[in-house]
C-alpha positions as CSV (number, residue, x, y, z in Angstrom):
1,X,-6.6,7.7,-9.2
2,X,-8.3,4.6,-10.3
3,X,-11.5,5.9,-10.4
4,X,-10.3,8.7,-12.4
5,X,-8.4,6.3,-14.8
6,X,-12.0,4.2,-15.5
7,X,-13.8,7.7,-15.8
8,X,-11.7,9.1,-18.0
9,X,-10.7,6.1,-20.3
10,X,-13.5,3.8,-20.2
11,X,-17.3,5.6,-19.4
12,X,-17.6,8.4,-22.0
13,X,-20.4,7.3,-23.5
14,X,-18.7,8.5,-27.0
15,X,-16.3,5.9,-26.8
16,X,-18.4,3.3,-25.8
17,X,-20.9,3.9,-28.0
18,X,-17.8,3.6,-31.0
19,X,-16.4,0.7,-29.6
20,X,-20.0,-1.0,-29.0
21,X,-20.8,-0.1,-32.9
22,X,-17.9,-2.3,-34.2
23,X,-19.0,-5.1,-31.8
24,X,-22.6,-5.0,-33.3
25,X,-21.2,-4.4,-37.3
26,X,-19.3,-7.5,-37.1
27,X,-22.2,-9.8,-35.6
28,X,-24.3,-7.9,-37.9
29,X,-22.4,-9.4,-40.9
30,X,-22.1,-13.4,-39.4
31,X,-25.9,-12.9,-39.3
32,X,-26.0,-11.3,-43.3
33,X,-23.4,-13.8,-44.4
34,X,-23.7,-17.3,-42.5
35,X,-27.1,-17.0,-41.6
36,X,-27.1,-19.3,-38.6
37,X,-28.7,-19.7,-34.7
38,X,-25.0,-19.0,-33.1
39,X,-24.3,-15.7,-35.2
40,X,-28.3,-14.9,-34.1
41,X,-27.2,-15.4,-30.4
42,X,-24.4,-13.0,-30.8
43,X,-26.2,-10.2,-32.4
44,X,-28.8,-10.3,-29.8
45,X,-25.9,-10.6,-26.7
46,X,-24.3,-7.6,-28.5
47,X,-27.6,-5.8,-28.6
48,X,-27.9,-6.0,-24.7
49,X,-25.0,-5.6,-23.7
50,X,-24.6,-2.6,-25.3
51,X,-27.7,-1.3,-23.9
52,X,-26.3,-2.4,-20.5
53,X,-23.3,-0.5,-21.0
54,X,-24.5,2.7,-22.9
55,X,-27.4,3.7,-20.6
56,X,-25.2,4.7,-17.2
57,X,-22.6,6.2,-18.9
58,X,-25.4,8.8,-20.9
59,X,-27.2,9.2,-18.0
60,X,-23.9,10.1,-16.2
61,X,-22.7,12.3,-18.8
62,X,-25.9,14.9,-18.8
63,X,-26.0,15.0,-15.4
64,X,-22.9,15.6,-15.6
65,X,-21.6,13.2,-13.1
66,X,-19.3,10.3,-12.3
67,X,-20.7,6.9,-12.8
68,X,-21.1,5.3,-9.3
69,X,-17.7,2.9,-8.9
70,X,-20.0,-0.2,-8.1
71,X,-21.6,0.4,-10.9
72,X,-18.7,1.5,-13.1
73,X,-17.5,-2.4,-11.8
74,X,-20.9,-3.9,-13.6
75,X,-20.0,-2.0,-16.6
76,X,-16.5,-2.9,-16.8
77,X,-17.7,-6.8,-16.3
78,X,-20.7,-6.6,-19.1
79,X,-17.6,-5.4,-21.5
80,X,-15.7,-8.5,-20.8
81,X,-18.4,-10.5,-21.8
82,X,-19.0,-8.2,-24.7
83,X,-15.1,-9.3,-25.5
84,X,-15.2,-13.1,-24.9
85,X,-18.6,-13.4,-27.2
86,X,-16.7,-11.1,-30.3
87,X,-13.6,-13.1,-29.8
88,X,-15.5,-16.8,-30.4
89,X,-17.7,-15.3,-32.4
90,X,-15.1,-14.0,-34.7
91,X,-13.4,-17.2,-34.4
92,X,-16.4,-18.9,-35.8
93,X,-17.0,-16.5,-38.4
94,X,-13.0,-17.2,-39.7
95,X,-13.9,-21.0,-39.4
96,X,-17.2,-20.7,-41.9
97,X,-14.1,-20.4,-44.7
98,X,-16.7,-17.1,-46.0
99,X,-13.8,-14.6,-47.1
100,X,-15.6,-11.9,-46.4
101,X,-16.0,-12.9,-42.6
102,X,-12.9,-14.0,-42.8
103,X,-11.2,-10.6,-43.5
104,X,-13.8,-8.8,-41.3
105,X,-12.9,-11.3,-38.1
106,X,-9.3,-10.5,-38.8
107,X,-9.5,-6.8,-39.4
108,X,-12.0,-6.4,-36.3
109,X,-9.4,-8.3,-33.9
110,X,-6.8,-6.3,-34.8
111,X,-8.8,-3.1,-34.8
112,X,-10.1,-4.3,-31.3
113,X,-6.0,-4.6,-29.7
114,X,-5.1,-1.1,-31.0
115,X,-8.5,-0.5,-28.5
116,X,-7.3,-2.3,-26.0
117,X,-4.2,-0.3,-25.9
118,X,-5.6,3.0,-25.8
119,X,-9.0,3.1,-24.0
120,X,-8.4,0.2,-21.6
121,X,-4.3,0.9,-20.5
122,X,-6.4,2.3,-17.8
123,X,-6.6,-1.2,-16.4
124,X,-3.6,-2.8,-17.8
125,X,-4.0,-6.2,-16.4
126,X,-7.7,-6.3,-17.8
127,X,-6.6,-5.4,-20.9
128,X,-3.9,-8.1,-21.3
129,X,-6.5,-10.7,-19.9
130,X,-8.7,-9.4,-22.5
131,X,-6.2,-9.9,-25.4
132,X,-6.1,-13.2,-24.3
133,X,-9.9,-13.4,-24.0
134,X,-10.1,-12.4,-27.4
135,X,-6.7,-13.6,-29.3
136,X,-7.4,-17.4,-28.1
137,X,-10.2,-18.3,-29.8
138,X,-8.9,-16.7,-33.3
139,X,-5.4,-17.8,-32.5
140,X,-7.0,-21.2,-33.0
141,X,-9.0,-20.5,-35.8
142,X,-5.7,-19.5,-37.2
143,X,-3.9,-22.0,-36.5
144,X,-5.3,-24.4,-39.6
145,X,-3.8,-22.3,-42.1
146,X,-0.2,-22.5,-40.7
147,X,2.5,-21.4,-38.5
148,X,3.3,-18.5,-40.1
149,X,0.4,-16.9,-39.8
150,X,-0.3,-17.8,-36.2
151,X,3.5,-16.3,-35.3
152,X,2.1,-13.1,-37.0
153,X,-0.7,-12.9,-35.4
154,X,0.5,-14.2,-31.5
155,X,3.6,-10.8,-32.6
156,X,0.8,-8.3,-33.3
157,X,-1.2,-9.3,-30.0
158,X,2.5,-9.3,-27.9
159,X,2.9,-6.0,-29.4
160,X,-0.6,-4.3,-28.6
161,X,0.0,-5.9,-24.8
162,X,3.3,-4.1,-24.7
163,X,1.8,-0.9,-26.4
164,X,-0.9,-1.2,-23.3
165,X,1.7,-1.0,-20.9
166,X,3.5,2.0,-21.8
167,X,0.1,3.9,-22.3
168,X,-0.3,2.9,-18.9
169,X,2.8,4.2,-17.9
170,X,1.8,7.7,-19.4
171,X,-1.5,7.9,-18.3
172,X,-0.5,7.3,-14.6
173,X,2.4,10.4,-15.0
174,X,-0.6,12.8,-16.8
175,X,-3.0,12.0,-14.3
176,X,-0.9,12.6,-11.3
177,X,0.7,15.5,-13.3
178,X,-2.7,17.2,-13.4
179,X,-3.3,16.6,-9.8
180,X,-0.4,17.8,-8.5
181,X,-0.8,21.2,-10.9
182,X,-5.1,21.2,-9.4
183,X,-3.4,21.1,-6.0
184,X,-0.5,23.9,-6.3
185,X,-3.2,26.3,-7.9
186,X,-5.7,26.0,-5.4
187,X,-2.9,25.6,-2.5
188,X,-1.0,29.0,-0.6
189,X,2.4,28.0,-1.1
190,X,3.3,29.8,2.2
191,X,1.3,28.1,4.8
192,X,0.2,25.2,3.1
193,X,-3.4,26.5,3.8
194,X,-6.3,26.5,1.0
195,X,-5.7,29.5,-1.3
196,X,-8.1,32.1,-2.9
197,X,-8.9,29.7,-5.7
198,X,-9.7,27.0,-3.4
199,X,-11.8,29.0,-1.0
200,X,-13.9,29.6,-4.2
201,X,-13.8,26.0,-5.4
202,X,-15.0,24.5,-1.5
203,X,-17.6,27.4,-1.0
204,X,-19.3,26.0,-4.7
205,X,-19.3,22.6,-3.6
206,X,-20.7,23.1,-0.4
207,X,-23.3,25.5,-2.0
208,X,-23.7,22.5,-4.3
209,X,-24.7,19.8,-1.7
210,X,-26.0,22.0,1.4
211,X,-29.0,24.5,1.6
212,X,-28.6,24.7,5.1
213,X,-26.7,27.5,7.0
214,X,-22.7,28.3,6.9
215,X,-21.1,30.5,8.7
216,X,-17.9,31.9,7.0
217,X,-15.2,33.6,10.0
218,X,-13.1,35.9,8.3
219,X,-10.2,37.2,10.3
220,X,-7.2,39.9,10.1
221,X,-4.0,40.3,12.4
222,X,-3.0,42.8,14.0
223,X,0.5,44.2,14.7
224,X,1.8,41.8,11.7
225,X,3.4,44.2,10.0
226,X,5.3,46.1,12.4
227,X,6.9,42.4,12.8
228,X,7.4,42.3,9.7
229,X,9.1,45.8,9.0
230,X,11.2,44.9,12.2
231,X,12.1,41.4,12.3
232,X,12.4,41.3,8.2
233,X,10.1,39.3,5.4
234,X,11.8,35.9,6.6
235,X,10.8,36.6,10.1
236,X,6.7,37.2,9.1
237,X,6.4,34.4,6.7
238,X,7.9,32.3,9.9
239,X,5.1,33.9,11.5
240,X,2.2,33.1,9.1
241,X,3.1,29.4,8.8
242,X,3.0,29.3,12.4
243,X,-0.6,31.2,12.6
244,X,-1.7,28.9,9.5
245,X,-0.6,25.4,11.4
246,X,-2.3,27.2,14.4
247,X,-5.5,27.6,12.3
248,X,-5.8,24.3,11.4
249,X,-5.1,22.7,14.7
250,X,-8.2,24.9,15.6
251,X,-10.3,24.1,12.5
252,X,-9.7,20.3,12.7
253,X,-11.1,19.2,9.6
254,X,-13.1,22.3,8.6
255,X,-11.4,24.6,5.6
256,X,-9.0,26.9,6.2
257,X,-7.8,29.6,3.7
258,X,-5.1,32.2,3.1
259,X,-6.5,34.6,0.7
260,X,-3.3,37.1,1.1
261,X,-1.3,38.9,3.3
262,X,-2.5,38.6,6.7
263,X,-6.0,37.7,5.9
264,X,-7.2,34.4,6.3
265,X,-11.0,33.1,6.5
266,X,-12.3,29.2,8.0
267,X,-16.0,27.8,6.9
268,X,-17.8,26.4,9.4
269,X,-20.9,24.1,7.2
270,X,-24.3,23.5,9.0
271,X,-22.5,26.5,11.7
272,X,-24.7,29.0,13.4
273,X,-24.0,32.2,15.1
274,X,-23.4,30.4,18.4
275,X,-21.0,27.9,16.9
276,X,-19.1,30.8,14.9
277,X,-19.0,32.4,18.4
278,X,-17.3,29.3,20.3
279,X,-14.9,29.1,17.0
280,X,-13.9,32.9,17.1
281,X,-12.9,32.7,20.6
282,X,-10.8,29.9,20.1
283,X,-9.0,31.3,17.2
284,X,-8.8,34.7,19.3
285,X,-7.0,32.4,22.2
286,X,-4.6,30.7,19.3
287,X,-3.6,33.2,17.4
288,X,-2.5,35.7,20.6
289,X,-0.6,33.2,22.2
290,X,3.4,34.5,22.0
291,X,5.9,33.1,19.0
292,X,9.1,32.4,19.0
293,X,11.2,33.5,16.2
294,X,14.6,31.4,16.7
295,X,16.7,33.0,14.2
296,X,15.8,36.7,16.6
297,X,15.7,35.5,19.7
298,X,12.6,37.5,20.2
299,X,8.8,36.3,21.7
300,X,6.6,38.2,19.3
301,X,2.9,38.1,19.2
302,X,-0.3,39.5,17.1
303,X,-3.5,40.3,17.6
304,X,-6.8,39.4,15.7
305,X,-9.7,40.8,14.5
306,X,-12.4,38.7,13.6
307,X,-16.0,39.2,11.3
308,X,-18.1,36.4,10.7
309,X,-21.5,35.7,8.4
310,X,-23.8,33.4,8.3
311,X,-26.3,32.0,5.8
312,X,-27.2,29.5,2.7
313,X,-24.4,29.5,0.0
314,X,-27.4,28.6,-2.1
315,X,-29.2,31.5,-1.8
316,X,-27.0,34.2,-0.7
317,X,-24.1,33.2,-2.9
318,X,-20.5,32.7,-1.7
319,X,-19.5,36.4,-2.5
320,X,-22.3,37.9,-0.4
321,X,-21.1,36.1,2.2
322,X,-17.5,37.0,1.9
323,X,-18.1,40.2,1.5
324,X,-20.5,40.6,4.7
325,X,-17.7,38.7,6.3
326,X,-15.0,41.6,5.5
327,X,-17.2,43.8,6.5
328,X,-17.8,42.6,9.8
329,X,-13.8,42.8,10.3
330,X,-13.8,46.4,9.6
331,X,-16.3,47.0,11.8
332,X,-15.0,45.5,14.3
333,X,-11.3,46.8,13.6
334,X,-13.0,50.3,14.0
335,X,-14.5,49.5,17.1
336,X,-10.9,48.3,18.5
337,X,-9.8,51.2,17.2
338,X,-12.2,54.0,19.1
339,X,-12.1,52.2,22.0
340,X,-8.3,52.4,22.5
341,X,-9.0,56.1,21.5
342,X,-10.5,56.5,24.0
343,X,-8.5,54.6,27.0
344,X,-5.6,56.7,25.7
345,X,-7.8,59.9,25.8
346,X,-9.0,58.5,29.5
347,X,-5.1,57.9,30.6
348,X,-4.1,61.7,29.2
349,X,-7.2,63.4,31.1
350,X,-5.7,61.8,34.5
């Protein structure tokens, strides 16, 4: 969630690049207007620190990437500094008694809390630290012209630090809002297993960090639905949650997914043939072992019939895989089927 919160908030290079502008306009106009070494010095801090700043967050953005949290943490820190130097600098340029750096200072501090309580209620406490950062130095700069004006201005800075808060507040409820609605749509509500649209989402990524070989076991039961027609709907979806938590006692920590009905399909990353072998039997052993349905007081059980594929997501492509997968399940449910033809032709001749 934090992570998420700075990404979001804080490393578009957009807003960075807006914010950093008004930084560099108002040390741009201490150097036009006083025309000294200290409003120099800030330009030039401005200038790097921007280019501190900026550079990750671009370079993130066309690769379209996350900025590394270590470095995100560097970026965050440069900011602060960015903050502390406009805050005395402003402060200095109110105290050169110029008016117009004297407006300027005071419409870019105020300019710079609305900022603060938008882009940065990502990190509230940062935020009020940097209000303080920034408000102190032109809270004394203030100060010489009276009380009045120093009230005014210590109310507008309470109010932006309270205005941080509950942005905060909402930001936290949309993010986890969004996460909870990315996890329902990719989630079977049944069984608790990966859904269709998660299948699809986990077979990208891993054809997004792996050219090696995965094998994708796609599997079928059999004798679900006469269960079903007998025992009632109640009594099969007890029966699927059971298979799924079976599944995934099976799969440990590899993906398991419902994509409908009866039909359900585990990856196996960096699996071969061999491996998808050893996994298939002990599905096979899982799945067949008897049920209890409580509410019937009946010992039910299902078979399973199992087709597996194997190859590079990267080349091959998720759907060729799935598909070849299906296939493989026919083909093997029409084997099942010919051979228990044929023992029933065998027990008829005798």
């Amino acid at each position: 969630m934090r992570a998420d919160l700075i990404d979001t908030m804080m490393l578009r290079p957009v807003g960075v690049l807006t914010a950093s502008l008004g930084f560099l306009l108002m040390s741009a106009s201490a150097c036009w207007f006083a025309r000294t070494g200290w409003a120099v010095a800030w330009l030039v801090t401005d200038l790097v620190l921007l280019a501190a700043r900026i550079v990750p967050a671009w370079i993130a953005w066309r690769t379209n990437s996350r900025v590394p949290y270590r470095i995100a943490r560097i970026i965050l820190l440069l900011a602060s500094l960015m903050f502390a130097t406009f805050g005395v600098g402003c402060a200095f340029s109110f105290a050169t008694g110029i008016q117009e750096l004297q407006l300027a200072a005071t419409m870019a501090v105020m300019a710079l809390f609305t900022g603060l309580a938008i882009r940065w209620a990502a990190l509230p406490r940062l935020s009020i630290a940097m209000h303080v950062v920034v408000g102190a130095p032109m809270a004394c700069a203030l100060a010489g012209i009276g009380a009045f004006v120093l009230l005014l201005f210590a109310v507008l800075a309470i109010g932006s630090i309270v205005l941080t808060i509950q942005n905060n507040r909402t930001l936290l409820a949309v993010l986890a809002a969004k996460r909870q609605a990315q996890q329902l749509a990719r989630t079977d509500v049944l069984t608790q297993l990966v859904n269709r649209a998660g299948l699809d989402i986990e077979l990208e990524r891993l054809a997004g960090t792996s050219t090696r070989s995965v094998s994708l076991l796609f599997l079928d039961l059999d004798g679900f639905k006469g269960i079903n027609d007998r025992y009632g709907h109640a009594a099969g979806d007890r029966l699927l949650v059971e298979i799924g938590a079976r599944l995934r006692a099976v799969a440990g920590e590899q993906v398991v997914a419902r994509l409908g009905g009866d039909e359900f399909v585990i990856v196996l990353p960096d699996a071969g043939a061999q491996m998808a072998e050893v996994m298939a039997a002990a599905v096979r052993e899982a799945i067949t072992r008897p049920i209890h349905l409580r509410e019937h007081g009946a010992l039910v059980s299902v078979g399973v019939s199992l087709g597996c594929a194997s190859g590079s997501l990267a080349v091959d492509g998720a759907a060729r895989l799935l598909a070849d997968a299906d296939a493989a399940l026919y083909a093997a449910k029409r084997r099942r089927h010919r051979q228990a033809a044929r023992q029933a032709a065998s027990r008829n001749a005798a």
